[in-house]
ZASEBA-163275 format. One record per atom (N, C-alpha, C): atom name; y, x negated, z negated; residue number from 1. Coordinates in steps of 0.1 Angstrom, whole numbers. Each point is the difference from the previous one (the first is absolute). Last residue first. Layout:
N
TORTI, CA, Y, X, Z, NUM $
...
This chain:
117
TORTI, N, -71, -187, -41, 117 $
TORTI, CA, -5, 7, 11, 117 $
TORTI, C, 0, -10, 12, 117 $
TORTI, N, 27, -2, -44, 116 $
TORTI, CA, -10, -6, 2, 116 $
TORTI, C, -12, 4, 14, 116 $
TORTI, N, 50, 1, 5, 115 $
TORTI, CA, -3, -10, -14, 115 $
TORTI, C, -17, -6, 1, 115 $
TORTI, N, 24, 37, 22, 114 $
TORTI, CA, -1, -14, 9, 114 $
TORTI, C, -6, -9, -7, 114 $
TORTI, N, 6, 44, -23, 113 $
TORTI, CA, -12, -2, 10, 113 $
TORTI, C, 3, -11, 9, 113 $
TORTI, N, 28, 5, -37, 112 $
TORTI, CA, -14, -4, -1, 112 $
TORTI, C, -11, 6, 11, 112 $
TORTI, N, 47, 5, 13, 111 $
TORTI, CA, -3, -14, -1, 111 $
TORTI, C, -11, -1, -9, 111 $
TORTI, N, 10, 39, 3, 110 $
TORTI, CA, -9, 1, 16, 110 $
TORTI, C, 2, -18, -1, 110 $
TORTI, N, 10, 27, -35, 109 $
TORTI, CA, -11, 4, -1, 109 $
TORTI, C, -3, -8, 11, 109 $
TORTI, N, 40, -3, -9, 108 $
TORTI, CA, -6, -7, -9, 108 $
TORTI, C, -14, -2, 4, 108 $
TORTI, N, 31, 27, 19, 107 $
TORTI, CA, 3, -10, 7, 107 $
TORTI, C, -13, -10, -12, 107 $
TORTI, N, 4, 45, -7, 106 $
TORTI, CA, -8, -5, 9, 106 $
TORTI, C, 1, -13, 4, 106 $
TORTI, N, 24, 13, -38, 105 $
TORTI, CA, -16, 3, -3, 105 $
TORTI, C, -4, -4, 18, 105 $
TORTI, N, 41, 0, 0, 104 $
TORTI, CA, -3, -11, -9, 104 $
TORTI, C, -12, 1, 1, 104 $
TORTI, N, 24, 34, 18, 103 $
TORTI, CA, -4, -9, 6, 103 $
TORTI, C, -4, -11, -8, 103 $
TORTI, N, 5, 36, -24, 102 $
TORTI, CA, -11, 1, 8, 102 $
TORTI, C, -2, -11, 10, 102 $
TORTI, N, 37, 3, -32, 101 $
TORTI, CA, -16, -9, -4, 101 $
TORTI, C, -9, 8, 6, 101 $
TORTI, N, 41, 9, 18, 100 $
TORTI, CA, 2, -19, 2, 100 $
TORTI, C, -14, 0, -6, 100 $
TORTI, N, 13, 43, -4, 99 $
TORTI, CA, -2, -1, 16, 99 $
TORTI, C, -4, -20, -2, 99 $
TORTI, N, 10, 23, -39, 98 $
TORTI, CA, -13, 6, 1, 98 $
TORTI, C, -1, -9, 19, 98 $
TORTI, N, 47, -2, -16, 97 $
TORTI, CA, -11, -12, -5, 97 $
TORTI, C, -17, 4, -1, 97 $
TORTI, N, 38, 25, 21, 96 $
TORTI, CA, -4, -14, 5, 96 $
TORTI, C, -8, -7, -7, 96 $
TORTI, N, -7, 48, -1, 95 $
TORTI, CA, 9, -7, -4, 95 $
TORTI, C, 1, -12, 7, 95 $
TORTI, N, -32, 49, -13, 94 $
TORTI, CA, 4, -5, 13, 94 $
TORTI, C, 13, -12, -5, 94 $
TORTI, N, -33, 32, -28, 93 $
TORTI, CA, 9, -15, -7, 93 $
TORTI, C, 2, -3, 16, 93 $
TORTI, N, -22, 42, -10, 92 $
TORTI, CA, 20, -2, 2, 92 $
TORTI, C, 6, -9, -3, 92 $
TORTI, N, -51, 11, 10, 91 $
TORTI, CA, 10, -4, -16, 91 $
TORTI, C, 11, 5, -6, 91 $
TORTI, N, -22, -2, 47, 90 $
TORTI, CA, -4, 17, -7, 90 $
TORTI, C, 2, -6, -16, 90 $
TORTI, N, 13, -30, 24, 89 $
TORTI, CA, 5, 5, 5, 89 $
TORTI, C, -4, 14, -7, 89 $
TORTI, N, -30, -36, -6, 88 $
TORTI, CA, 19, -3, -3, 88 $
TORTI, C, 8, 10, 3, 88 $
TORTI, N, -41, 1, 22, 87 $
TORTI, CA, 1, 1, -14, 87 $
TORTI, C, 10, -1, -7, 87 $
TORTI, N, 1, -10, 42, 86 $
TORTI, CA, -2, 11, -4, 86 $
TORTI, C, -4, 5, -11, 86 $
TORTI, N, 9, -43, 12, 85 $
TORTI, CA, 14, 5, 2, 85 $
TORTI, C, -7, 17, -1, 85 $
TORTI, N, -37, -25, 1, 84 $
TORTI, CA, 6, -1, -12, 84 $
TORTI, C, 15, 1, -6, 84 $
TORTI, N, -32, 5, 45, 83 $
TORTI, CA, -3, 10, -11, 83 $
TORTI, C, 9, -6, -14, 83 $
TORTI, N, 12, -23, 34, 82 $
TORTI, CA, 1, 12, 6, 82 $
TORTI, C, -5, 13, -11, 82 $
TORTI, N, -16, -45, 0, 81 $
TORTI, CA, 15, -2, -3, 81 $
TORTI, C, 9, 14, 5, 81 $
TORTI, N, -44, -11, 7, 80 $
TORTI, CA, 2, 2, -14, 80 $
TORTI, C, 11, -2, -3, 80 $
TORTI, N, -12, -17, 41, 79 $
TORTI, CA, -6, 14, 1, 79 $
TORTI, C, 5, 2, -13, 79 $
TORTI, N, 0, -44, 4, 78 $
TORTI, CA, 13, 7, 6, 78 $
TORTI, C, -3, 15, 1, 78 $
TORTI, N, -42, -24, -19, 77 $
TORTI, CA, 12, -1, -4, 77 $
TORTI, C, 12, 4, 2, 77 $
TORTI, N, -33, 0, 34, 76 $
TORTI, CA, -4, 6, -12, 76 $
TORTI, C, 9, 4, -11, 76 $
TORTI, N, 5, -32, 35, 75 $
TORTI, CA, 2, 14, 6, 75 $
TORTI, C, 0, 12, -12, 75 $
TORTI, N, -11, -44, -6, 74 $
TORTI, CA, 10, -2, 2, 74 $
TORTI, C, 5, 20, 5, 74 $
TORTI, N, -46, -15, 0, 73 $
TORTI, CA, 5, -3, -13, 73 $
TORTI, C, 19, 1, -2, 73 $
TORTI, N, -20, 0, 44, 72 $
TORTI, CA, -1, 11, -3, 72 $
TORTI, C, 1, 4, -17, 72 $
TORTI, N, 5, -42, 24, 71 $
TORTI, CA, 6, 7, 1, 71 $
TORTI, C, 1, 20, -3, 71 $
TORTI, N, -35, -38, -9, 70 $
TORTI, CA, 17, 0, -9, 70 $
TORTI, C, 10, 10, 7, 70 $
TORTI, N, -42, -11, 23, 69 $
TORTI, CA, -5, 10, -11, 69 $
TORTI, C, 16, 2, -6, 69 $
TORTI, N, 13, -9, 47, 68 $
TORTI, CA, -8, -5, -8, 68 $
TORTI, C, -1, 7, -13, 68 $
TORTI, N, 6, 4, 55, 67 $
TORTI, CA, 5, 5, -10, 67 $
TORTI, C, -8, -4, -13, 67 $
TORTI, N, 15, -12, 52, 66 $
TORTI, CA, -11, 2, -7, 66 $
TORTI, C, 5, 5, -18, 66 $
TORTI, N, 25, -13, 38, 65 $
TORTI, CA, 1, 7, 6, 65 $
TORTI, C, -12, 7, -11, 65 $
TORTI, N, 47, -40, -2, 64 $
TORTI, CA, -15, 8, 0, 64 $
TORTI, C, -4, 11, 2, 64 $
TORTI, N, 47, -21, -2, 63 $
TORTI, CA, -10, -1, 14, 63 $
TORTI, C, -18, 3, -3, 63 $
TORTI, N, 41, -1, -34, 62 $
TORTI, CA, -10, -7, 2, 62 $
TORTI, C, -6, -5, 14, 62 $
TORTI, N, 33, 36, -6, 61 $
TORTI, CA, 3, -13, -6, 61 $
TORTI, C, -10, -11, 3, 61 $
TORTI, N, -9, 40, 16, 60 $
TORTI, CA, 16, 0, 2, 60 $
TORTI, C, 4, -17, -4, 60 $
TORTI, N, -41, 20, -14, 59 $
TORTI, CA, -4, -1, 19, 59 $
TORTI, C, 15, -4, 0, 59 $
TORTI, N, -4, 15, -43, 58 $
TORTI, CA, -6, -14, 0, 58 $
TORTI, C, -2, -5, 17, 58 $
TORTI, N, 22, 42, -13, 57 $
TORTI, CA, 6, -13, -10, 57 $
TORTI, C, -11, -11, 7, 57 $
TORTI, N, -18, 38, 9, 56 $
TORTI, CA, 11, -1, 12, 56 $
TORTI, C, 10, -11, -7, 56 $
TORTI, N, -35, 11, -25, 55 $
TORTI, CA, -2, -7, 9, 55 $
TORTI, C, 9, -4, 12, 55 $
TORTI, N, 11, 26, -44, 54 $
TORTI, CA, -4, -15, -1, 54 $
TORTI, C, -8, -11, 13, 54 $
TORTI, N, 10, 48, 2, 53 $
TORTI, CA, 12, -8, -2, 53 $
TORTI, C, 2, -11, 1, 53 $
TORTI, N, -39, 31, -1, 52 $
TORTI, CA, 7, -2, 8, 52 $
TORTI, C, 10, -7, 7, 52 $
TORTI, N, -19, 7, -44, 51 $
TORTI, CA, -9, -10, 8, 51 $
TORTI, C, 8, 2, 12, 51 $
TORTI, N, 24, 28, -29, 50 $
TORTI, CA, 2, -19, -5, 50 $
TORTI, C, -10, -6, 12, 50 $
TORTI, N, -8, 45, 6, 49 $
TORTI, CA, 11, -2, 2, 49 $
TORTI, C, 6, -14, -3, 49 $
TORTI, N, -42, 16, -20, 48 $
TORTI, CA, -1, 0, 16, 48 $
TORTI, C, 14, -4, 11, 48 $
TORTI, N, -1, 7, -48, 47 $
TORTI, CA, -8, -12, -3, 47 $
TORTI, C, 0, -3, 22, 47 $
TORTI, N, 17, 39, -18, 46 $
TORTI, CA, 14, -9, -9, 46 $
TORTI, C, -6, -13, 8, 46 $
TORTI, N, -29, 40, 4, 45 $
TORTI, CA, 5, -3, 11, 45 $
TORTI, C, 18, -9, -4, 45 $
TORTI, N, -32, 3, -31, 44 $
TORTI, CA, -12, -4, 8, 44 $
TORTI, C, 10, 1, 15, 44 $
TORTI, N, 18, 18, -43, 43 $
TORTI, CA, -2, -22, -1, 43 $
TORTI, C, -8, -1, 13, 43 $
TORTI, N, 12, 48, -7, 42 $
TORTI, CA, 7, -7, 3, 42 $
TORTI, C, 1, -16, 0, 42 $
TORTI, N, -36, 25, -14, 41 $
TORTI, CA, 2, -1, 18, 41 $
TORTI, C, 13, -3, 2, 41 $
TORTI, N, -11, 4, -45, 40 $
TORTI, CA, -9, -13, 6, 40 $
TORTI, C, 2, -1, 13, 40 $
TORTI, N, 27, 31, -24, 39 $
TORTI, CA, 5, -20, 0, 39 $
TORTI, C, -11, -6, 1, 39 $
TORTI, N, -10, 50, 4, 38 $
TORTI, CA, 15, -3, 6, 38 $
TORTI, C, 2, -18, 0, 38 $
TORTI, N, -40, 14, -25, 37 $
TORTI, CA, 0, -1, 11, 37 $
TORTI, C, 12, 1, 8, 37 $
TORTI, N, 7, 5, -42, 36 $
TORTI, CA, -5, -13, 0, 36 $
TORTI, C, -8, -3, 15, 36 $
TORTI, N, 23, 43, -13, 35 $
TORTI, CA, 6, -8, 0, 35 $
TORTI, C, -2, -18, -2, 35 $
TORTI, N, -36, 40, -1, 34 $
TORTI, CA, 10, -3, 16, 34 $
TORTI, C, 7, -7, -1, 34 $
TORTI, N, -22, 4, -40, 33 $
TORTI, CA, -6, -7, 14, 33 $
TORTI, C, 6, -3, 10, 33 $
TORTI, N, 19, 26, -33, 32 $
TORTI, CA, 4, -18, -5, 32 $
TORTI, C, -11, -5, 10, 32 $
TORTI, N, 19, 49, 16, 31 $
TORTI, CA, -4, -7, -11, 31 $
TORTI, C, -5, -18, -8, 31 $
TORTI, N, 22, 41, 41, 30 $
TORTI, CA, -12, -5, 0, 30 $
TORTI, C, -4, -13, -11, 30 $
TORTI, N, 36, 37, -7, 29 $
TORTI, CA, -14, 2, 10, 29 $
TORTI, C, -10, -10, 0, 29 $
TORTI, N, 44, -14, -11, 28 $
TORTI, CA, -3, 11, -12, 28 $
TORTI, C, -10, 7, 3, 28 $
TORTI, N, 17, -28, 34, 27 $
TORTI, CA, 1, -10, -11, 27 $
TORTI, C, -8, 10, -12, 27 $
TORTI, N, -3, 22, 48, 26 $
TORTI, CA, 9, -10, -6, 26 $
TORTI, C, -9, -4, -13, 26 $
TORTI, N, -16, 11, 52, 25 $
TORTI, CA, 1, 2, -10, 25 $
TORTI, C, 14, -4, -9, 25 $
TORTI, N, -7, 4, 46, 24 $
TORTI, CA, -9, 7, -3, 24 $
TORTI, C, 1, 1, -13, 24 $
TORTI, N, 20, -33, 26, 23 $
TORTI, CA, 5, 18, 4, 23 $
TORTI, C, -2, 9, -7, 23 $
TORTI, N, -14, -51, -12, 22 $
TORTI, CA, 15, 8, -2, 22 $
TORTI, C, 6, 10, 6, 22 $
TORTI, N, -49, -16, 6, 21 $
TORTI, CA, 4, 5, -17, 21 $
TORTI, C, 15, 2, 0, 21 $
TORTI, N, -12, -10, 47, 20 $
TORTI, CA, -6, 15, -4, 20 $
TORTI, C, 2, -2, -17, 20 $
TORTI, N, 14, -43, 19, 19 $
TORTI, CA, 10, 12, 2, 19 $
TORTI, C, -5, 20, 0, 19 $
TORTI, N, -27, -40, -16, 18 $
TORTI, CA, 12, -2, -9, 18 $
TORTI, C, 9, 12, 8, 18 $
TORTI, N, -40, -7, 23, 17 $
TORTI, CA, 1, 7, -11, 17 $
TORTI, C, 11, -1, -10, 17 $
TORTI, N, 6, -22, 42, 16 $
TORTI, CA, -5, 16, -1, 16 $
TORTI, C, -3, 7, -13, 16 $
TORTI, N, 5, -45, -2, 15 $
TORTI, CA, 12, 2, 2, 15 $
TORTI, C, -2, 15, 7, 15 $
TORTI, N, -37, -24, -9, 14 $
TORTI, CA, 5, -2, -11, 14 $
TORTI, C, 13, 7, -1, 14 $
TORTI, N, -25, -12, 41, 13 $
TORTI, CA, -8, 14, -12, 13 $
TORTI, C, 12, 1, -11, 13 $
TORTI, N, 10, -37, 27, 12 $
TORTI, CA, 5, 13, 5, 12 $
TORTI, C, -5, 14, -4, 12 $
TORTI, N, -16, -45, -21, 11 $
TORTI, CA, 17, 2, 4, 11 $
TORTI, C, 3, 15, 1, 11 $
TORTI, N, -39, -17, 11, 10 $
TORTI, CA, 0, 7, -16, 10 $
TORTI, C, 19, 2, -3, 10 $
TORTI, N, -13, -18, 37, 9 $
TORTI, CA, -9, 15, 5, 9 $
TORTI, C, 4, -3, -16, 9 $
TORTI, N, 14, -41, 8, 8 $
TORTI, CA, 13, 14, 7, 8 $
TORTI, C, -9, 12, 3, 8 $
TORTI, N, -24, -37, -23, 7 $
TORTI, CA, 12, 4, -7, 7 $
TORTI, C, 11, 9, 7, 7 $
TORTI, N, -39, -14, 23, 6 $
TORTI, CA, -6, 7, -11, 6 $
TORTI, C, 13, 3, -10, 6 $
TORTI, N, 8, -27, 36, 5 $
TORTI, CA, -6, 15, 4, 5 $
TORTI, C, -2, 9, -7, 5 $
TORTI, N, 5, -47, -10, 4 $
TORTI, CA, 15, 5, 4, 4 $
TORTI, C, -1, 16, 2, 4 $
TORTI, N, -42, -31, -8, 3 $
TORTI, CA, 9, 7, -14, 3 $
TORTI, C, 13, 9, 2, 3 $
TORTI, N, -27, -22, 35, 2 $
TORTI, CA, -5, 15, -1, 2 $
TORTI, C, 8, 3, -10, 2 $
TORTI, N, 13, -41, 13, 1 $
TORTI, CA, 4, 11, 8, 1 $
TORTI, C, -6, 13, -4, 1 $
């Protein structure tokens, strides 16, 4: 329960300052730092939003109420699926088939986390 806390206060840090760097600055300003701080706070509140998800998935279905180390392994993963249609995207390779091998990469990513974890 404390970890739930601790990921919706960094969450919510995360998504203040993502919405002060996109008032505030742009792309040509704030430089290959800022633009690598932009897609770390955007993975942190990508990451806070899947955990969210993933529990309301698992209380809904499961009937569970506790939340396990894997699931946040799982959370992790789906979080990156967001930064990499963005990437893609600032490509101009947006397509169905860029869209199917990202779901692939995670769907893959998240049966080797059932796999060995």
């Amino acid at each position: 329960m404390k970890r739930n806390r601790i990921v919706l206060i960094v969450s919510i840090i995360g998504l203040a300052a993502l919405i002060l760097m996109i008032n505030l600055t742009s792309p040509t300003e704030i430089g290959p730092f800022g633009v690598l701080l932009f897609f770390t706070t955007l993975y942190v509140v990508c990451f806070g939003v899947a955990t969210f998800m993933l529990q309301l998935f698992v209380k809904v279905a499961f009937k569970k109420t506790a939340t396990r180390n894997k699931d946040y392994l799982y959370s992790a993963i789906a979080a990156f699926a967001p930064i990499m249609l963005l990437m893609a995207r600032s490509f101009g390779a947006i397509n169905l088939w860029t869209i199917s091998l990202i779901i692939i990469f995670v769907a893959l990513a998240e049966f080797l986390v059932y796999k060995r974890i």
